[in-house]
N, C-alpha and C positions, 0 to 999 in steps of 0.2 A: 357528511363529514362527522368526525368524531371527537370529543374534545377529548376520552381519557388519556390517561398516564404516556404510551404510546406514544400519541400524536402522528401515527401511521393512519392516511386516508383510505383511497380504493388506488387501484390498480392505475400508473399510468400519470399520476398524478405527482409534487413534489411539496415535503413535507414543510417545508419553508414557508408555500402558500396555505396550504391547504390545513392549516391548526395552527392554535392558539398558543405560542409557548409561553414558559414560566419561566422567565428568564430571572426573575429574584431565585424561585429556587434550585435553577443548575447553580446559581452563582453560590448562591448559600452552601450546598452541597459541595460544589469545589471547593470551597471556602476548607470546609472541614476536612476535606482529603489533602488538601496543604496541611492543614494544623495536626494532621495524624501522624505526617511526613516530616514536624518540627522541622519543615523549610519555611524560611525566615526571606521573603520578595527577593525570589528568585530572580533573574534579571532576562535570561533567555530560556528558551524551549528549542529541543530538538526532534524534528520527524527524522529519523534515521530508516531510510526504506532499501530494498534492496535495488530501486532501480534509483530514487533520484533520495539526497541530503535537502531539507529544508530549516533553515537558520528565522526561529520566528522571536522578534521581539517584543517586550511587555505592552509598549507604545507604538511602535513603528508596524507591527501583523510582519509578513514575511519581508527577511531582509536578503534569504538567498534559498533559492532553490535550481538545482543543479543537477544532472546525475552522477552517483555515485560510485566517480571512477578516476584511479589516479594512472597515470603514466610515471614511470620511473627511470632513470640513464642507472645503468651497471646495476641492477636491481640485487644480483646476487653477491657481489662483490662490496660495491660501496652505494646504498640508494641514495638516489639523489633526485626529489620531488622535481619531474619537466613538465608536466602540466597537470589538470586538475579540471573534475566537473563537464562543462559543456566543451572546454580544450582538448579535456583526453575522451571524449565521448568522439572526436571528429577522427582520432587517431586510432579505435577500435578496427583490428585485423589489417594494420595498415604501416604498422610499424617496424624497422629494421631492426636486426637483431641487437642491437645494443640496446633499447628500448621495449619497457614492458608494461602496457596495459593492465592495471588491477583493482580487481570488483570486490571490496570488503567484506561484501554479505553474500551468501549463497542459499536462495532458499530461506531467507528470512533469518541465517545463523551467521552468527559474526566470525569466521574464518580467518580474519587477518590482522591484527590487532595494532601494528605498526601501519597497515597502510589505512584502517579507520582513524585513527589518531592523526598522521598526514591529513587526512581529507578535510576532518574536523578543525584542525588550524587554521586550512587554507580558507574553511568555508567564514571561519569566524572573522579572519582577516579582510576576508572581503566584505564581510555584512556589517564591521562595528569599525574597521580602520586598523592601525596595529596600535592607537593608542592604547587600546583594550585587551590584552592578553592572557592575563592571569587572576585567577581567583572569583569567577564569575558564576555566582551561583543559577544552575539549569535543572531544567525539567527534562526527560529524554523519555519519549515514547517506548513502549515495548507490549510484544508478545504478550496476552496473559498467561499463558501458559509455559513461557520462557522457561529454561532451566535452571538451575542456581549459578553453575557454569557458565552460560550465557551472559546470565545480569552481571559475572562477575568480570566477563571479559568487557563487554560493553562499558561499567565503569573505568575498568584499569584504561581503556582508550580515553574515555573522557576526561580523566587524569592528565592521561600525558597531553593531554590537549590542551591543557590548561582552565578545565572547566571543574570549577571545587567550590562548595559542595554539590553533590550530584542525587538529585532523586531520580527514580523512576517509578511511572504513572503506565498503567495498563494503556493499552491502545482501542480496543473495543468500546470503555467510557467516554474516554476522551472525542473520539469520533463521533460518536452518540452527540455527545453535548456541542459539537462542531457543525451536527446537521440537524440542531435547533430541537433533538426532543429532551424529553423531560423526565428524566431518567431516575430522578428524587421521589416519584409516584409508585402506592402498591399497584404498579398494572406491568406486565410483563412486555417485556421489548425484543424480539428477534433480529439480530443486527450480524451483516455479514463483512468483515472488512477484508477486500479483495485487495491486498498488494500484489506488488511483483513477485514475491518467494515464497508468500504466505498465505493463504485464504483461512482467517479465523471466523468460525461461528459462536454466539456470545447470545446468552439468554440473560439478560437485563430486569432489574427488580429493584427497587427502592435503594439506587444509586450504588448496586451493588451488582456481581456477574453471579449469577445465580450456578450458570452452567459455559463450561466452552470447552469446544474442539475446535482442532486445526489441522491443516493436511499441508504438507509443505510444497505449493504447487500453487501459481500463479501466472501473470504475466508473462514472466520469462521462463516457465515450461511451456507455454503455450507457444510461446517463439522455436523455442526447440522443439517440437511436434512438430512444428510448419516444417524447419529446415531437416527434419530427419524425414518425414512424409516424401520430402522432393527428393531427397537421399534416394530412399531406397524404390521409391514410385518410376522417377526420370530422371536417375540417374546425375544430376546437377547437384552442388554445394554452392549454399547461402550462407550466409554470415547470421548474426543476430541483428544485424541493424535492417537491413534487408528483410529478415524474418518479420521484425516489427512492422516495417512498412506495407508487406502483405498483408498482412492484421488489419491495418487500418483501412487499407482497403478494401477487403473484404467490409469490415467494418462501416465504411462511407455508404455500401450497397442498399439501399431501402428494404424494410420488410418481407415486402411481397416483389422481392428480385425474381428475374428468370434463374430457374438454374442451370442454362446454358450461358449466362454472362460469363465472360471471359477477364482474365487477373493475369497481370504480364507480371513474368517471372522472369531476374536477370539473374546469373551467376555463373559459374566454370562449368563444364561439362567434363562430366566422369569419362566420357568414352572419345573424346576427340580433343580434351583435357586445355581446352582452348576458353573462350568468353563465349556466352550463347545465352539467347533468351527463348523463352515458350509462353506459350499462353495455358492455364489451366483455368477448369469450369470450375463456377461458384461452388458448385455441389460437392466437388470433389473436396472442400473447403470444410464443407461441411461435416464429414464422415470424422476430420481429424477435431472439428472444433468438438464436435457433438462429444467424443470420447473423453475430451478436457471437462468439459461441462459436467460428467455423468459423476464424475470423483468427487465433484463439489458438493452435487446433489446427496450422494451415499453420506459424507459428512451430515451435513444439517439433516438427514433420516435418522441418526446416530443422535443427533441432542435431540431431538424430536420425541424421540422413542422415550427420552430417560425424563423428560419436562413434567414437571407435579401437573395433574389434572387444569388446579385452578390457571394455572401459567397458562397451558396448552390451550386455555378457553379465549385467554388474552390473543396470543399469539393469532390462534384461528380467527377471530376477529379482525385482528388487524393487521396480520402481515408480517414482508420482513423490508426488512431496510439494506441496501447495500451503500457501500461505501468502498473508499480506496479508487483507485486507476481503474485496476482491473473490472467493477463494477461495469465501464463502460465493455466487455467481453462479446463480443457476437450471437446472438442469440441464448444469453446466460438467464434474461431477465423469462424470456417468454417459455423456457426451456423449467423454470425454479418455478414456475406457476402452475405450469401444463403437469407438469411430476407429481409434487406437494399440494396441489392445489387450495396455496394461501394466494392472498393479493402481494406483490412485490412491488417495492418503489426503490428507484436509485437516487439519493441524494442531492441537490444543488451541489454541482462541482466536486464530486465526489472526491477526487484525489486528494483536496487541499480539506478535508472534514478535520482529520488528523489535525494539522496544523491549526484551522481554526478552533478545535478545541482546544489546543494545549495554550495559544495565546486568552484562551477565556480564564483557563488557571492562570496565568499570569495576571491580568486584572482583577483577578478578585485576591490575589495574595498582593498585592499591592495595598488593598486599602483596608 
């Protein structure tokens, strides 16, 4: 085990257990990235991800996590908010035409600025009451590499949400300090945050992003791989919720599966344009995951290649860290080792890293 900067062990292991953090100074550290921010005890933080909204509070840790998706009646005419979150998540490809399903982020980009501002209400509503409406000051996750555009749209949602004043905090630190390393240290950190729309790579250094790429591809291209794969392979159309649940399944399979195991597949068929299910091999799973997997890879050879010597000696040491949903990816971890060959660790609870960082900033701008 290692104690430096890092806090990245060996392979297989989770960094929670496995090293010693410094938890005075992420706190000190965040301490100062509020006070650069002249945000004054913010009261909420926002995960805004492309698959699911999380509402985290100073005291309370997460008070809503959803996915991030509104239904609307007359959407073009006159919208009018019909459901919201895990509501309209049940109502994906299921809806009659007066009714429309809508996914604010695509790929990690805020796309829709009226119905992030919806979601944002609803989600506030639910997680604080409607005594709490207006003028609450928030944290909101983002991109490091977001565009000016992006952050610009992102706040104007936040705005009409009713969330003022609004900072935003990179999302690769914040993650860092939410899966407990110690990111305030001269020792270099390789940290991968895999959401749904976004897979960032972040080279980490004395509470600072030294380096970062990103490729706009996660989760939910990987769902769209599955369902185009069955497309044009057997002829059948899946949905995305469908798409996910192959995922996971595959995903459930152990290590060292047959790749004769079999993955039942339900959806319409293209040629008899009826309901129909199949069965398809592990492997075949495989050819589409492996090609998802390979884009992520070419990314972190890309910050790899540009990382100062003394960084790269850290890194080769210790590793890289994933985080996000996607983290948990089907053979993502053994595939970033066997390529790169650094040690890789996935996170305690990857998904919520995010969020628990952001509530870390939150307690230490409190006191």
């Amino acid at each position: 085990m290692t104690d430096r900067a890092s806090g990245v062990g060996q392979p297989g292991t989770n960094p929670r257990t496995r090293q010693r953090r410094d938890k005075g100074g992420n706190h000190r550290y965040v301490g100062r990235m509020l006070s650069s921010l002249s945000l004054r005890r913010p009261e909420l933080a926002i995960d805004f991800g492309t698959a699911n909204l999380r509402v985290i509070h100073r005291d309370g840790g997460i008070l809503f996590d959803e996915p991030s998706l509104c239904c609307f009646a007359n959407f073009r005419t006159d919208p009018q908010l019909f459901a919201a979150g895990s509501a309209a998540e049940a109502m994906v490809d299921r809806t009659p035409p007066s009714l429309q399903v809508r996914r604010p982020l695509r790929r990690g980009v805020l796309q829709d600025i009226g119905t992030a501002a919806e979601l944002l209400r609803y989600a506030i509503r639910r997680a604080l009451g409607r005594r709490q409406m207006g003028g609450l000051r928030a944290l909101i996750g983002i991109p490091a590499d977001a565009t000016q555009a992006e952050r610009r749209a992102l706040l104007t949602a936040a705005d009409d949400a009713g969330l003022a004043p609004v900072r935003l905090v990179h999302e690769p630190l914040v993650a860092a300090i939410g899966a407990g390393i110690q990111i305030n240290k001269p020792a270099g950190v390789l940290l991968l945050e895999c959401g749904a729309g976004t897979t960032e790579v972040a080279v980490l250094s004395l509470g600072g992003i030294c380096l970062t790429r990103s490729v706009r591809m996660g989760g939910a291209s990987l769902n769209k791989a599955i369902a185009d794969h069955l497309h044009l392979r057997h002829k059948i159309l899946v949905g995305a919720p469908t798409a996910e649940r192959i995922k996971r399944n595959f995903s459930s399979l152990k290590g060292d599966y047959r790749a004769n195991e079999l993955i039942e597949v339900r959806g319409r068929s293209l040629v008899s344009m009826a309901p129909t299910s199949l069965n398809i091999t592990a492997s075949e799973l495989d050819q589409v995951i492996d090609k998802h997997v390979r884009q992520i890879i070419e990314t972190v050879r890309d910050v790899l290649n540009q990382t100062p010597p003394e960084l790269s000696e850290d890194l080769h040491e210790h590793g890289a860290l994933l985080t996000g949903g996607g983290a948990l990816t089907p053979r993502l971890v053994e595939t970033l080792q066997k390529e790169l060959g650094l040690p890789v660790l996935v996170a305690e609870d990857p998904a919520h890293c995010v969020a628990r960082g952001l509530q870390s900033a939150l307690q230490t701008a409190q006191g």
